[in-house]
C-alpha positions in Angstrom: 21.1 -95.7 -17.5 18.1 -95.3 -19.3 16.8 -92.4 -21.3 14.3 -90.5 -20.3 11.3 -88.2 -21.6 9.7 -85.9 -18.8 6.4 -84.5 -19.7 4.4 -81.7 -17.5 3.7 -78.4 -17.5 6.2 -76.0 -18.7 4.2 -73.5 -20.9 3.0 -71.6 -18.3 3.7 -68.6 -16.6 4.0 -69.9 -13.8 7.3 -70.0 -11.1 6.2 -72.9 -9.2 5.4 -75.2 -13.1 8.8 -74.1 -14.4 10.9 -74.9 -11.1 9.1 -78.3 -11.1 10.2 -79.0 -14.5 13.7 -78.1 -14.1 14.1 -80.0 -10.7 12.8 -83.2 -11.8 15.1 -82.8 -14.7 18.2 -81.9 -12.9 17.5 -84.3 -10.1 17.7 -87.1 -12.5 20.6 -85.9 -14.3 22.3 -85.4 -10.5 21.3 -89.4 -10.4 23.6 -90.1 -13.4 20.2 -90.3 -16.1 19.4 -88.3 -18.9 16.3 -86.8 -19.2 14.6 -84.3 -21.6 11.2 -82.0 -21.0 8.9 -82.8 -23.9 8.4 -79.2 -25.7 4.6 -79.8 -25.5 2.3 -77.2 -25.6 -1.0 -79.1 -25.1 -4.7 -79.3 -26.2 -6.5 -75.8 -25.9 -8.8 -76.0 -22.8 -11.0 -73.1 -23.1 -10.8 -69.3 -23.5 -9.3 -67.9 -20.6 -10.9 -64.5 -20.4 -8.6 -62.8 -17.7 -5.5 -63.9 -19.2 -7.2 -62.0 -22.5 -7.9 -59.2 -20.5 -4.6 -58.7 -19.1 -3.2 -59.0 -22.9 -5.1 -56.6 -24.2 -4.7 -54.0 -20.9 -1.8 -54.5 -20.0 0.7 -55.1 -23.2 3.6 -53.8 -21.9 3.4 -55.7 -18.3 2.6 -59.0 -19.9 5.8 -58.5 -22.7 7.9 -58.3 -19.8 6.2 -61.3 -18.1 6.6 -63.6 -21.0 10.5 -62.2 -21.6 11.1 -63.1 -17.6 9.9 -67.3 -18.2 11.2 -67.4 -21.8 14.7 -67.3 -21.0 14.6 -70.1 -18.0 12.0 -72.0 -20.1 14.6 -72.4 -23.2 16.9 -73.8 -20.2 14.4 -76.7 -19.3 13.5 -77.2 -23.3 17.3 -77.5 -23.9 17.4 -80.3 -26.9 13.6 -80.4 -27.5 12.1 -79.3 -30.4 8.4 -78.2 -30.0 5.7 -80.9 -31.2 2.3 -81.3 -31.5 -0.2 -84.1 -30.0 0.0 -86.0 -33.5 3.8 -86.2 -33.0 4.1 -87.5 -30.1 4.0 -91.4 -31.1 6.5 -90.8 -33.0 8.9 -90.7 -29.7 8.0 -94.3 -28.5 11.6 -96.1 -30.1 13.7 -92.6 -29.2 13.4 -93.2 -25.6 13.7 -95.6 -22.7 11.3 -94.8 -20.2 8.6 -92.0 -19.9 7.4 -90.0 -17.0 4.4 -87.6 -16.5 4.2 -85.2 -13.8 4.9 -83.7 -11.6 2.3 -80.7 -11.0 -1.6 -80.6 -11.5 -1.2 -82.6 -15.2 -4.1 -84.7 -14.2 -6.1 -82.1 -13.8 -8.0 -82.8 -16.8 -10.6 -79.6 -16.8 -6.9 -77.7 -16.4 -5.6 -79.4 -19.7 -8.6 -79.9 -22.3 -8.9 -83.5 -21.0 -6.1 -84.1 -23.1 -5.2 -88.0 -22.5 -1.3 -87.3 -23.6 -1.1 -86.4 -19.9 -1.9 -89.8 -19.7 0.6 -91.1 -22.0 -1.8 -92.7 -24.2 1.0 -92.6 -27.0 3.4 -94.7 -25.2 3.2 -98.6 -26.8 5.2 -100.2 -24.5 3.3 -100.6 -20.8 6.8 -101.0 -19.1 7.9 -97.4 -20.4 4.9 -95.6 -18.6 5.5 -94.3 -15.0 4.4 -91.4 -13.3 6.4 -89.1 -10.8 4.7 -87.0 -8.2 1.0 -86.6 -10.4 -1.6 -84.6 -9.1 -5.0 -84.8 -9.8 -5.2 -81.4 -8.4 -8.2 -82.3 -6.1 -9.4 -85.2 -3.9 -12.4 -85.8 -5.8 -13.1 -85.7 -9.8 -15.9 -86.2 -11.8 -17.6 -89.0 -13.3 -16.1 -87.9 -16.7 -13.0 -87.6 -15.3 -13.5 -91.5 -14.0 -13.7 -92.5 -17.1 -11.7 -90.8 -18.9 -8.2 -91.7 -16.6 -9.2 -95.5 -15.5 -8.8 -97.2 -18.3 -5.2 -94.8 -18.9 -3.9 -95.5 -15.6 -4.2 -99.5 -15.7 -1.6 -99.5 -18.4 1.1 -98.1 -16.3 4.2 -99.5 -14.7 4.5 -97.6 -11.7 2.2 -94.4 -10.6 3.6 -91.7 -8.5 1.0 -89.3 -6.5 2.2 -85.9 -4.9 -0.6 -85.8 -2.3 -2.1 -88.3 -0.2 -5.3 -87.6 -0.9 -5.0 -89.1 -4.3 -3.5 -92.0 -3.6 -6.9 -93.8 -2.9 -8.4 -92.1 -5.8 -5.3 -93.1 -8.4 -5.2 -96.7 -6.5 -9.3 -97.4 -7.7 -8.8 -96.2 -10.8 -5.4 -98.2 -11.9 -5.9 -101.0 -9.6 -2.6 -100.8 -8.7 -0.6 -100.0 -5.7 0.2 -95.8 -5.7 3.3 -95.1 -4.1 3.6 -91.2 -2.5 6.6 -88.7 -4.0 7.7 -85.3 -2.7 7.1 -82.3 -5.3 10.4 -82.1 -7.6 11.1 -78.6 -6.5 12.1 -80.7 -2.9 14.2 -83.2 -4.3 16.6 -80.4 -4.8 18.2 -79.0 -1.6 18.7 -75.4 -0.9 22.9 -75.4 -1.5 21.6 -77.1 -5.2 18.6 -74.3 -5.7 21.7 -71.7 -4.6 23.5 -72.6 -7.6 20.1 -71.3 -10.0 19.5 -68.2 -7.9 20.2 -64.5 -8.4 20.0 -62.6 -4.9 18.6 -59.5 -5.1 20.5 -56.3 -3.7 17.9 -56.3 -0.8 17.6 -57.2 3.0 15.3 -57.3 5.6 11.9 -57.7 3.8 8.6 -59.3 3.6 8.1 -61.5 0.8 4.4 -61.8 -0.4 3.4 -64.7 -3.0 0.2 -65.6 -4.0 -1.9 -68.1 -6.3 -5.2 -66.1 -5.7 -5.1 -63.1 -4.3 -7.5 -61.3 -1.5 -7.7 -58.8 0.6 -7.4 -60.7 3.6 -3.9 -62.4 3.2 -2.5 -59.2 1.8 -3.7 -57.1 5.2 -2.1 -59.9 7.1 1.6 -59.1 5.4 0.5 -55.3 6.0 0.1 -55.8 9.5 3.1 -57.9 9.9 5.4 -55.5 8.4 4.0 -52.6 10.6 4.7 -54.7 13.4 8.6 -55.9 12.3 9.3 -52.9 10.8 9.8 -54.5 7.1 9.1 -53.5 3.9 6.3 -55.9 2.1 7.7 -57.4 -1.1 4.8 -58.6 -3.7 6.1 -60.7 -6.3 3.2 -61.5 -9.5 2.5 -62.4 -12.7 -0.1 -60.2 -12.4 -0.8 -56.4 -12.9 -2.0 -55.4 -9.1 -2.9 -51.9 -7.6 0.1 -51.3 -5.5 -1.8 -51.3 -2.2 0.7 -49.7 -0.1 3.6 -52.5 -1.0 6.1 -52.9 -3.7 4.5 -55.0 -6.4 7.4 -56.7 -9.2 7.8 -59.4 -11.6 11.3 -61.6 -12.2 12.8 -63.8 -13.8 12.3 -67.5 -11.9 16.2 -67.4 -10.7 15.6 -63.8 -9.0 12.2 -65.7 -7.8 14.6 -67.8 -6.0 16.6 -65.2 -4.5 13.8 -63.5 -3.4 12.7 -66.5 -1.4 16.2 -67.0 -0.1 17.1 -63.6 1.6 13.2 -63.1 2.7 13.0 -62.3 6.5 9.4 -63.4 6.4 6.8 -65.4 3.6 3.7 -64.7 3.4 1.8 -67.2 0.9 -1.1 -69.2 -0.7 0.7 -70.9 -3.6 1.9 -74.5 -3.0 5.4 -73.7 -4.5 5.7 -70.6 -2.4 5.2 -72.9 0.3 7.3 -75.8 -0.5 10.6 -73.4 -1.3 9.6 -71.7 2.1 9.8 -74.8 3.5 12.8 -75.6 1.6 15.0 -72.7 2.7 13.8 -73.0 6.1 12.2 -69.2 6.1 9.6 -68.4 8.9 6.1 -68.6 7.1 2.4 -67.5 7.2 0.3 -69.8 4.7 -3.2 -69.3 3.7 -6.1 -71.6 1.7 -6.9 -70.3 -1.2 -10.8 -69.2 -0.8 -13.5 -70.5 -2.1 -14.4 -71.6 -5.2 -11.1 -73.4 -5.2 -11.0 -77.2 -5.0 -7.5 -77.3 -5.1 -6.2 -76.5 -1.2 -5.6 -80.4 -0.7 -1.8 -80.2 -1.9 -1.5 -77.1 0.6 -3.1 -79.2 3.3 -1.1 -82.1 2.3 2.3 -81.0 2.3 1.6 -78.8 6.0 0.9 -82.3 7.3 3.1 -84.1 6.4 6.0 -81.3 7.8 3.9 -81.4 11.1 3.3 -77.3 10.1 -0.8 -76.8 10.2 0.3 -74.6 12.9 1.6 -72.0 10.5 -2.1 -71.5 8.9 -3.1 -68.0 9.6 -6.1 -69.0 11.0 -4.1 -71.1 13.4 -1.1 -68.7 14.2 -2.6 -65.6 14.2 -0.8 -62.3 15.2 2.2 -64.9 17.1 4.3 -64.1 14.5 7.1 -64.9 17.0 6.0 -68.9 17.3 8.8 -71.1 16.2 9.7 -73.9 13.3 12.0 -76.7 14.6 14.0 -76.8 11.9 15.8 -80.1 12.6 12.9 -82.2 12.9 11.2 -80.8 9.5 13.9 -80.8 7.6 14.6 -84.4 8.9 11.0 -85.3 7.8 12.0 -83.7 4.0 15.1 -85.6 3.8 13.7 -89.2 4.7 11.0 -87.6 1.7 13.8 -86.6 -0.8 15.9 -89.9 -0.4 12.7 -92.3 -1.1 11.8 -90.1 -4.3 15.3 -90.7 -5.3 15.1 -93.9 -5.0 12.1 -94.3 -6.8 13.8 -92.0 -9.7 17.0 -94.7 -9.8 14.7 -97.8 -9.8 13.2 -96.2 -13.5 16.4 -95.2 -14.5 18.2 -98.6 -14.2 
């Protein structure tokens, strides 16, 4: 089995980048390879004025924030010291393969445009391969273009999360783009059971959102008045309390949130995907405009066969129905072609 050298997101304070990371890892180690998450902070793109904001007005909320992903992060990063962009070629004889993705890592306005994403240090064309990339949008720009084309025609295989960029990733490589379910899915829920913590709580509302608005959080309101339940908010974010219980966890107690949750309520892709996971009844939302990144949303609900579960679609039937059987028959065709694609690099 071949060695291999993951690189994505997994600076961020984010649930859904660090649960990526670790699923892609574990599900290749559950294969039989070995695989390490590149300690790699990125290029800086751009001052990011709330995250500033919060810092400065909230100290004591954002300590606890970064204590919550540090722990789980040194998990991922087990074995991988942290490196800058100028050490990076450095790695090209230490492993066998390389993978980027998954998550938005070609999402270059999200990462400085920083062509590492793009494993421009790799030497050898046979050791580049992508798994589940996202482009983050349909569409890119010009710059964009031109930046990733002449990137993506050195690779050996490219993996795309959402259909939508298949087309885009198959123009710009000139090579046949093969479709892979999110990491976090490749993992079933008896393997995710083994991360979580429960909480000491039942019969509750979980809320989770990307962006959040007033309109998606009156829509958990309303459906706990009319089931009775207690609205759960789980954020990165310092929110008024708006008449629900706002908290932030550690990513296993994330887990276990999602796990014993009655109900999800949700805009984020990852709060959708583990919903979907963990076969929970779920309301889903599109993030509202300016965002340009609602495809993988979109994407994901189509291919379960669940657009019905949109809010603007299901409305106050919060009684409607999920067959289970068929979805999760649908994921597991998904999870057993990603595998495969995952053994094909490793051998």
């Amino acid at each position: 089995m071949k060695k291999l050298l993951i690189l994505t997101y997994v600076q961020a304070e984010n649930y859904g980048a660090l649960l990526q990371a670790y699923a892609l890892k574990k599900a290749i180690f559950l294969l039989g390879g070995e695989a390490i998450v590149l300690n790699y902070k990125g290029l800086f793109a751009g001052i990011d004025m709330k995250q500033i904001i919060k810092k400065i007005c909230f100290p004591i909320w954002n300590f606890r924030v970064g204590r919550n992903f540090k722990s789980f992060r040194d998990i991922i990063l087990k074995n991988s010291l942290p490196l800058k962009r100028d050490n990076l070629p450095a790695l090209n004889d230490k492993f066998d393969a390389f993978v980027v993705g998954s998550d938005q890592v070609w999402n270059f306005f999200g990462n400085g445009f920083d062509t590492s994403y793009l494993l421009d240090f790799v030497k050898d064309k046979d050791k580049k391969y992508s798994y589940a990339a996202s482009f983050g949008r349909n569409k890119i720009t010009p710059a964009e273009e031109t930046l990733a084309a002449p990137f993506l025609k050195q690779f050996k295989e490219i993996s795309i999360r959402e259909i939508g960029g298949i087309a885009l990733a198959e123009r710009l490589s000139s090579k046949k783009v093969r479709r892979d379910i999110d990491p976090t899915l490749l993992l079933t829920k008896k393997e995710w059971l083994e991360v979580a913590q429960m909480p000491n709580r039942e019969d509750y509302i979980l809320l989770y959102l990307m962006s959040h608005n007033s309109k998606i959080i009156e829509y958990a309101k309303k459906l706990g008045r009319k089931k009775g339940l207690k609205v759960i908010m789980i954020t990165t974010s310092p929110v008024p309390r708006m008449g629900i219980e706002v908290l932030t966890v550690i990513p296993q107690q994330w887990l276990g949130y999602f796990v014993k949750a009655k109900y999800v309520v949700t805009n984020s892709f990852h709060g959708l995907a583990f919903s979907i996971n963990f076969n929970k009844d779920f309301f889903v939302d599109l993030l509202p405009p300016p965002s340009k990144v609602n495809s993988r949303l979109e994407n994901l609900l189509e291919l379960t066969g669940l657009k019905g579960r949109l809010i603007d679609n299901i409305g106050d039937n919060y009684d409607a129905e999920i067959s289970w059987a068929k979805v999760n028959s649908i994921i597991e065709k998904e999870r057993e072609k990603s595998k495969g694609y995952l053994k094909r690099i490793l051998i």
